[in-house]
C-alpha positions in Angstrom: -13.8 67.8 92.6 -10.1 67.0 91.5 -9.4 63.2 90.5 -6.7 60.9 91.4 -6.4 61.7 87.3 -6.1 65.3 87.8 -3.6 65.8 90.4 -1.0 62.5 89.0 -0.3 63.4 85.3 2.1 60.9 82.9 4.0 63.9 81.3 7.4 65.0 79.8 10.0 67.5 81.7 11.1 69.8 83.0 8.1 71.4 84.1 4.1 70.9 84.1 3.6 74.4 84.1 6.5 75.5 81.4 6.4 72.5 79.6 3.1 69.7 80.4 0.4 73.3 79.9 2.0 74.6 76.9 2.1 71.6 75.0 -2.0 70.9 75.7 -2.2 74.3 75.1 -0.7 74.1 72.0 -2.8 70.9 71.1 -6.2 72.7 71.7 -5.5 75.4 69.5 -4.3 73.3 66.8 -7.2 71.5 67.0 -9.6 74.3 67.5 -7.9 75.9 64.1 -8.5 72.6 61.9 -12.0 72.3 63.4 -13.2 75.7 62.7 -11.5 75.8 59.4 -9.8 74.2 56.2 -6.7 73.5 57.7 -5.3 75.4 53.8 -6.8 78.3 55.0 -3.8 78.5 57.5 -0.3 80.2 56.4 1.3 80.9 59.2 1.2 80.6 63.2 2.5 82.6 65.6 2.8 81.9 69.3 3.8 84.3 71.9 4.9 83.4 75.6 4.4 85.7 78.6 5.2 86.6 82.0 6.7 83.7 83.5 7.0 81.8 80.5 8.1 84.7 78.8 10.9 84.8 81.0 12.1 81.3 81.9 10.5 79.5 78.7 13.3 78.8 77.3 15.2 77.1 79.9 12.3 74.8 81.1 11.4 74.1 76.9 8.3 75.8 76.5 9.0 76.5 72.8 9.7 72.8 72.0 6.4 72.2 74.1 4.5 74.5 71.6 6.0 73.2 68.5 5.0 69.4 69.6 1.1 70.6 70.7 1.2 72.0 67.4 2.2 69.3 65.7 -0.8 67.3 68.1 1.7 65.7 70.8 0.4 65.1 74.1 2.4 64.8 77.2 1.7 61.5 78.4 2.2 60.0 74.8 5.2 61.9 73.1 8.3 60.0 72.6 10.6 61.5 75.0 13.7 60.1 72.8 12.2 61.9 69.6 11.9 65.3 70.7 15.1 67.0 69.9 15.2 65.6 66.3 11.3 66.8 66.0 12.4 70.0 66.6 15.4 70.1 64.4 13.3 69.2 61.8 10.6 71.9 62.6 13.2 74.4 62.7 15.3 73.2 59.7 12.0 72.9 57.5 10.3 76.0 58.7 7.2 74.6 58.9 4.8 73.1 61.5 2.1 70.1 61.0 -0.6 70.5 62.4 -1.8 67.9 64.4 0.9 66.0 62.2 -0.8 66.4 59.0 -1.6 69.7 57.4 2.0 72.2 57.0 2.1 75.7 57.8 4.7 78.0 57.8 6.9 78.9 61.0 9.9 80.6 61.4 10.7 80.2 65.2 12.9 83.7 65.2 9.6 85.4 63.9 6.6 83.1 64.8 7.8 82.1 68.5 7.7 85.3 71.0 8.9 85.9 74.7 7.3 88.6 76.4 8.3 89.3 80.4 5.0 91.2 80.7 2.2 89.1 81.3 -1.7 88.8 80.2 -4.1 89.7 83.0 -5.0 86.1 84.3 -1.9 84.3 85.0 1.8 85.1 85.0 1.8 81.7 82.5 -0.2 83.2 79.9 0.1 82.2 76.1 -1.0 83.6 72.9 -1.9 81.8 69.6 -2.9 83.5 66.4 -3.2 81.6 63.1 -3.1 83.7 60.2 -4.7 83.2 56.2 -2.6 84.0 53.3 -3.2 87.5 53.4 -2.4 88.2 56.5 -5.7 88.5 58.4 -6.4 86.8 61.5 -8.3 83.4 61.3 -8.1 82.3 64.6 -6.5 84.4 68.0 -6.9 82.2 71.1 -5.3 83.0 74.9 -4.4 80.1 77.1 -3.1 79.9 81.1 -1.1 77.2 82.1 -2.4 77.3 86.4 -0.1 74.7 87.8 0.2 71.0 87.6 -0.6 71.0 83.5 -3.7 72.5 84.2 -4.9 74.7 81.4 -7.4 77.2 81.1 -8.7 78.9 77.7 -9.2 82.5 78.7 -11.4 83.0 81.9 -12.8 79.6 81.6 -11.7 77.4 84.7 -10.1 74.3 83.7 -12.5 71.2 83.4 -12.7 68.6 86.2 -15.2 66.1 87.3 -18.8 67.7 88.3 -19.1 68.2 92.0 -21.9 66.6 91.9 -21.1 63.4 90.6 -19.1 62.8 93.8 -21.3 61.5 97.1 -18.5 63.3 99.3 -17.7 67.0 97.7 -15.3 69.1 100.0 -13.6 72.5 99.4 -12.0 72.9 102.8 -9.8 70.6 105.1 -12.8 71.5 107.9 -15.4 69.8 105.6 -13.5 67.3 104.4 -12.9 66.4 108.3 -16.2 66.8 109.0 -17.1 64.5 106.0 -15.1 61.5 107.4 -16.9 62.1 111.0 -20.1 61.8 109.3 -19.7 58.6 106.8 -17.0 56.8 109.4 -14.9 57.1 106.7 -10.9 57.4 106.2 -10.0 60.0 104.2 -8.3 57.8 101.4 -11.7 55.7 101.9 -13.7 58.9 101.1 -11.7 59.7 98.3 -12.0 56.0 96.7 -16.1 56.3 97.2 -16.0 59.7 94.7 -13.3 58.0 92.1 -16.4 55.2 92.0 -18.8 57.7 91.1 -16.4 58.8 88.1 -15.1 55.3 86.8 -15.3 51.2 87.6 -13.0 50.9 90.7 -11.4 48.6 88.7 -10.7 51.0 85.8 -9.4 53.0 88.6 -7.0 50.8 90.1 -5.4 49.8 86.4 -4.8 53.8 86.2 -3.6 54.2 89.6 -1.2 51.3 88.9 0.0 52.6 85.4 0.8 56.1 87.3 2.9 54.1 90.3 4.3 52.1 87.5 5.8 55.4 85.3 7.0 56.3 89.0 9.2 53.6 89.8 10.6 53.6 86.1 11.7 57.1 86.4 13.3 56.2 89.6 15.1 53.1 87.8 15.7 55.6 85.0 17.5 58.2 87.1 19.5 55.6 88.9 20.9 54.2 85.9 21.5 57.8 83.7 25.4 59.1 84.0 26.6 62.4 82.7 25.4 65.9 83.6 22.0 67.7 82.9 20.9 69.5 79.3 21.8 73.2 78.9 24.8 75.8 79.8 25.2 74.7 83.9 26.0 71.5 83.8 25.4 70.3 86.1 26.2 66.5 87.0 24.1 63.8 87.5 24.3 62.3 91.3 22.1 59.7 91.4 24.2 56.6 89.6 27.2 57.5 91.5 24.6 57.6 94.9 22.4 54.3 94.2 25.8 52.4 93.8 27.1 53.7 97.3 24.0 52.5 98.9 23.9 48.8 97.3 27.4 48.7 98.6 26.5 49.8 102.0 23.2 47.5 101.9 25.5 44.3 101.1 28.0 45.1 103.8 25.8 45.1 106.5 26.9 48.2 108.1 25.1 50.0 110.7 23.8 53.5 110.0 20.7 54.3 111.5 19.9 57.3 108.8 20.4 55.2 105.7 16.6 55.6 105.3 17.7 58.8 104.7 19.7 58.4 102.1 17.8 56.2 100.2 15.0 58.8 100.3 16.8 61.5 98.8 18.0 58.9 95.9 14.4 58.4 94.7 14.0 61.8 94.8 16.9 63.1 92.9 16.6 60.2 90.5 12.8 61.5 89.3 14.3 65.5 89.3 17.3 64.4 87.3 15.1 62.6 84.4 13.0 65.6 84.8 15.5 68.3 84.2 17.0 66.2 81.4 13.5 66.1 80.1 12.0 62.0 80.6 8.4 61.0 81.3 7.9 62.0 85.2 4.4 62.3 86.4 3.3 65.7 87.7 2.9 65.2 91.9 1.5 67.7 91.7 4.0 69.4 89.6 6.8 68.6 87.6 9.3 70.6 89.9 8.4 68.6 92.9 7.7 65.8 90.7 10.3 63.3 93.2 8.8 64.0 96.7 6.0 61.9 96.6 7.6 58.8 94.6 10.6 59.0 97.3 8.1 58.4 100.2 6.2 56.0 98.4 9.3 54.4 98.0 10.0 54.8 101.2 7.2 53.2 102.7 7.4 50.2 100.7 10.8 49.8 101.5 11.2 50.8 104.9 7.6 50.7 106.8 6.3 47.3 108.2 3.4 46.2 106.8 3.5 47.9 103.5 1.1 46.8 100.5 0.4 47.7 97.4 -3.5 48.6 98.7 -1.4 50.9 100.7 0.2 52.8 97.8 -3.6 53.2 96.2 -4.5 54.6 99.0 -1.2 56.8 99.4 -2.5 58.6 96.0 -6.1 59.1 97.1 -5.4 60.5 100.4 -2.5 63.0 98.0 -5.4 63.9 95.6 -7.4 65.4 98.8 -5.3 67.4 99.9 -3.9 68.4 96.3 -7.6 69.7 96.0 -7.2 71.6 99.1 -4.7 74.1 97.3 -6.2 73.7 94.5 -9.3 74.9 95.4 -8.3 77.6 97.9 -4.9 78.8 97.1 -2.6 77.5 94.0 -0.5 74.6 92.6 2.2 77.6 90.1 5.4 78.5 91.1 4.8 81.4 88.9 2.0 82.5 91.3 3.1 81.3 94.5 6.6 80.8 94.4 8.2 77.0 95.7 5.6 76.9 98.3 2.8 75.9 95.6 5.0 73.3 94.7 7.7 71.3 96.6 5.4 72.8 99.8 1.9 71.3 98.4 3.6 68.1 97.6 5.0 67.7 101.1 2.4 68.3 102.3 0.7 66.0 100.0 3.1 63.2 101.1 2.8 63.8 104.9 -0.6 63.2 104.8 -0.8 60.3 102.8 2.6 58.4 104.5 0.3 59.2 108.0 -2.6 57.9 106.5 -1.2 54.5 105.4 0.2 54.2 108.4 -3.2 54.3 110.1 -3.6 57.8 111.3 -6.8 59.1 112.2 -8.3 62.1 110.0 -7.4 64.4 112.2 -3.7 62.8 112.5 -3.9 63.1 108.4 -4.9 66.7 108.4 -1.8 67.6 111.1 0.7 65.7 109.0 -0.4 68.0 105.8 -0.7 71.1 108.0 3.2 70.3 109.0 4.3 69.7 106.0 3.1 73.1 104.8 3.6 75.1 107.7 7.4 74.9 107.4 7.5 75.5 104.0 5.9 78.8 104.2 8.0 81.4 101.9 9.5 79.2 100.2 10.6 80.9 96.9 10.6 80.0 93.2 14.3 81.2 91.9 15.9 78.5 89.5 19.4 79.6 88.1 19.5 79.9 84.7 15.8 79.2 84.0 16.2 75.6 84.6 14.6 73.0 86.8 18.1 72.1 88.2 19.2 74.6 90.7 17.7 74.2 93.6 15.0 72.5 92.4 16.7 68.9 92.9 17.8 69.2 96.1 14.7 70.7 97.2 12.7 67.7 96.3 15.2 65.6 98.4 14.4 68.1 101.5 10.6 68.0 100.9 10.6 64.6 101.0 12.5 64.2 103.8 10.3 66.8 105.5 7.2 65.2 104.6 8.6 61.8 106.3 9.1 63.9 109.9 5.6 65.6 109.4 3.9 62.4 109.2 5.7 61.3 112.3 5.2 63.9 113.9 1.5 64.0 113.7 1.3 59.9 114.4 3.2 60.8 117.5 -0.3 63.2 118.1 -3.4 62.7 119.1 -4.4 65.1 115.9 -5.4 68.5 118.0 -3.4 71.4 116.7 -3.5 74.4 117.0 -2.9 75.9 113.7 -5.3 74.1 111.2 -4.9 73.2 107.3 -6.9 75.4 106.1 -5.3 78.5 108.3 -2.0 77.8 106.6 -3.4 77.2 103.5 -5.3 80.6 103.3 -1.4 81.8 105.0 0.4 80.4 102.0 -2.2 81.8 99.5 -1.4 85.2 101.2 2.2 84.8 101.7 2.2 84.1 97.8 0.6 87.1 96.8 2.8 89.4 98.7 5.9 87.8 97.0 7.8 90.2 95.0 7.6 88.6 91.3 11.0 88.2 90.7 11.1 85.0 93.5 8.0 83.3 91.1 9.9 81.5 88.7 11.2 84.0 86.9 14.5 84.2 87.4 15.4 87.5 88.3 15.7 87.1 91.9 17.5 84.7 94.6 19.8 82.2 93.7 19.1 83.1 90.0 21.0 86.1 90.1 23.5 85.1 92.6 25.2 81.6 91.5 27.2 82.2 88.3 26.5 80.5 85.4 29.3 79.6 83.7 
């Protein structure tokens, strides 16, 4: 079973599977290689990228990512305003520390490697190889960055919370329906009973508020950042210019019955923008649709009567079941999936839980996720230049947006459907797999190799 913890990560941009993996990655290697030996044995490390991150790595920072796990960053914790002069110094020094203490030698050019094939798992596959002084091997480890930061070492699944421990265990949308018939249970209820068999539902709450929290501060953040985005596109920041157009409207009084709208795609380009340029977003379920479920929650504390912060915990429970839906039965990487496992999982994500705190029944729930899904079917992976810019920040505007007219939709309902959550699901899954790979984030295909440059 996936945790509220699992599926909302405090991380760094631009990306949880480019950038949020890689850098665990790094840090589990590092600290494999000073557990297994004398961190003097070490001489050198070398670190090779592949398939997706092979191939868009550098746009989305998976080399910085590597360097700061090496050098025992996490995500949640690194100091955003730091980085670039960390990795000056790396690559000015030529040497890493490991874990921050013990220096080996590394010569980006020679010790950091992109590869467009990739290793059999995962098209976000990664290599780390340690070598003593003369050369030999100590330590060769292969890592998978799955989607949403999730990391696997080799064939071993990532780790999560014991099925067991949780008195309500689901894999499907049918079960977990059937679970909520059974106990009388809503489905953010359900979800809050197995968080209590993991932690004090106090403990919980704290973390649930630290994650809302590091939301809205992004959104405050992205509102108040001018200039353009990091790298060759430059492209320009909208949000300032955006957020002051709507106070002004706000304190006219003017009459525009979209403004809603408006102010939705705001929070979501706000939390894109300070992920493209690199600031601490928090993975919903990624970091490329990292703004859709922050703008609804904004949204419905700003726009929906009745609105409370108990409604925002259980916005992120009823999110984290149906994140485990995909999870569990299909995928949460662009790499593998394309867009659709990400700005299409976190509308539909959002749907449901907007429905839910709006009193929806279960079944209302599960047609508001199945909506927000179903018309994101195909949706491709194809960011210009590498980077999480183009169209990824838009596309977080229209996915929230979207997610807002599932969730009407389906309260409009009386939850009979006839396509079900799990159908589309298994659809997108499918649909994924008979992508061609150069729509799955690796920019070879689309909009990647259509929109110039420079």
């Amino acid at each position: 079973m996936l945790s509220v913890l699992d599926v909302f990560k405090i991380g760094i941009g631009p990306s949880s599977s480019h950038t949020v993996g890689p850098m665990r990655a790094a840090r589990q290697f590092a600290m494999a290689l000073c557990h297994e030996y004398a961190p003097t044995q070490a001489a050198y490390v070398r670190v090779e990228l592949y398939g997706s991150l092979g191939a868009t790595g550098k746009g989305h920072g998976s080399g910085q990512a590597v360097l700061l796990g090496l050098e025992g960053e996490e995500p949640d914790r690194v100091n955003t305003g730091q980085v670039e002069a960390r990795i000056d110094k790396i690559t000015r020094d030529q040497k890493i520390l490991l874990l921050g203490q013990y220096p080996v030698r590394f010569v980006a050019s020679e010790h950091l490697v992109y590869h467009r094939k990739s290793l059999p798992l995962h098209p976000n596959g990664m290599r780390f190889v340690a070598f003593a002084h003369d050369g030999t091997v100590l330590l060769q480890r292969d890592y998978y960055s799955v989607g949403g930061g999730f990391v696997t070492e080799g064939a071993t699944p990532p780790s999560v919370p014991n099925p067991g421990m949780c008195p309500h265990p689901f894999r499907t949308g049918a079960e977990l329906l059937s679970l909520c018939r059974q106990s009388d249970l809503g489905i953010s209820d359900l979800v809050r009973a197995n968080e209590a068999a993991l932690r004090a539902p106090a403990q919980t709450r704290s973390l649930v508020t630290d994650i809302w929290e590091t939301m809205q501060a992004c959104v405050r953040a992205g509102c108040a950042s001018e200039g353009v985005l990091p790298g060759p596109l430059r492209v320009r920041r909208r949000a300032p210019d955006l957020w002051r157009q709507l106070q002004g409207e706000a304190s006219s009084n003017s009459v525009d019955v979209l403004a809603a709208l408006d102010w939705v795609s705001l929070y979501a380009l706000a939390v894109n923008e300070e992920n493209a340029s690199g600031g601490r977003v928090v993975t919903a379920p990624t970091n490329g649709a990292a703004g859709i479920v922050p703008a609804v929650l904004h949204y419905y504390l700003r726009f929906v009567p009745g609105a409370s912060l108990d409604g925002v915990e259980r916005f992120f429970f009823t999110a984290t079941a149906i994140a485990q839906l995909y999870k569990e039965n299909a995928s949460l990487s662009g790499a593998e999936v394309g867009c659709q496992g990400e700005v299409g999982v976190a509308c539909s994500m959002a749907a449901a839980a907007l429905a839910e705190v709006q009193g929806a029944t279960p079944e209302q729930v599960e047609n508001a996720a199945e909506i927000g899904m179903e018309h994101n079917l195909g949706l491709t992976c194809d960011p210009v230049g590498g980077r999480v810019q183009m169209p990824c920040i838009e596309r977080n505007s229209m996915g929230a947006v979207k997610a807002i007219h599932a969730a009407r939709m389906a309260l409009r309902g009386d939850g009979k459907h006839f396509v079900s959550l799990d159908q589309v699901i298994k659809t997108m899954r499918e649909t994924g797999a008979d992508m061609k790979t150069r729509y799955k984030e690796t920019s070879r295909g689309g909009l990647a190799v259509n929109v110039i440059e420079c």
